[in-house]
C-alpha positions in Angstrom: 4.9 -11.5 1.1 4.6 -8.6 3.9 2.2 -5.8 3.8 5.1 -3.3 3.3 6.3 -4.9 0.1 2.4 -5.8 -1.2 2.0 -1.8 -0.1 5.6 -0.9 -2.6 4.6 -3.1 -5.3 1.3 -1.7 -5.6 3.2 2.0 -5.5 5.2 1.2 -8.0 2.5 -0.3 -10.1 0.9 3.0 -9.6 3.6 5.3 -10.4 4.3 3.3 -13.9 1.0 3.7 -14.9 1.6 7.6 -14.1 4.8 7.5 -16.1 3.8 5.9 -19.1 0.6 8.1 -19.6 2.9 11.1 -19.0 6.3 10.3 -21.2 6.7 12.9 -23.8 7.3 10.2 -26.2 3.3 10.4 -26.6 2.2 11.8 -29.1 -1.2 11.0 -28.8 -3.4 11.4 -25.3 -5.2 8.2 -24.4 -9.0 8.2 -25.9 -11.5 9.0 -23.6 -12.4 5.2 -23.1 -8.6 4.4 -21.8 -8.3 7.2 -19.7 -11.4 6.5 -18.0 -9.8 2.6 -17.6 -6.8 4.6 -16.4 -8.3 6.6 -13.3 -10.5 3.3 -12.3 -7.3 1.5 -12.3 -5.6 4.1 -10.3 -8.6 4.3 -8.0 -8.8 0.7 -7.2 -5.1 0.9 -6.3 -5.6 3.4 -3.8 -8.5 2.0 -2.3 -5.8 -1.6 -1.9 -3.0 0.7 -0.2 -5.8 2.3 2.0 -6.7 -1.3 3.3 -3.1 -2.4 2.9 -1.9 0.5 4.9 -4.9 0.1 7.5 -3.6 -4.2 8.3 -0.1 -2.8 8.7 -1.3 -0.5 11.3 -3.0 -3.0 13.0 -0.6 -5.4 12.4 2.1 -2.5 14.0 -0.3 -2.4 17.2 -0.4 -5.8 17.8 3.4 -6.1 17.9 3.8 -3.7 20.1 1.1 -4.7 22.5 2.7 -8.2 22.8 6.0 -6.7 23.0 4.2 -4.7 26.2 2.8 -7.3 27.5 5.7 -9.5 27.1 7.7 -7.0 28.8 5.3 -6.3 31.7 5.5 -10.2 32.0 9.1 -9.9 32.1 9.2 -7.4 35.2 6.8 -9.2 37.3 8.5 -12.4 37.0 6.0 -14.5 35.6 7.3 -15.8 32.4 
């Protein structure tokens, strides 16, 4: 599995957790205790697509640094 798709799946994890606390079909809000699970939930998901997001960029870098280097390779004549 790639960052990009770990980084959607967690997004979309995310945004049903959103949904189902904000369907009008509730009649009831959470209790305090399950909202508080709630936000610590949603926290620790954004602290994973920080981190995920952050290996992606690096990952991003490296490709293109290769892809340089590769090139640069390329145009001297030594590969």
């Amino acid at each position: 599995m790639t960052n990009v798709s770990e980084i959607l799946g967690q997004l979309r994890y995310t945004l049903d957790i959103c949904n189902r606390l904000s369907m009008p079909g509730h009649s009831t809000l959470p209790c305090p205790d399950e909202r508080q699970a709630v936000m610590n939930q949603l926290k620790a998901n954004i602290e994973v697509l920080g981190k995920l997001a952050e290996v992606a960029h690096v990952e991003a870098l490296m490709a293109h640094s290769l892809a340089a280097q590769k090139m640069w390779a390329t145009d001297r004549g030594t590969v």
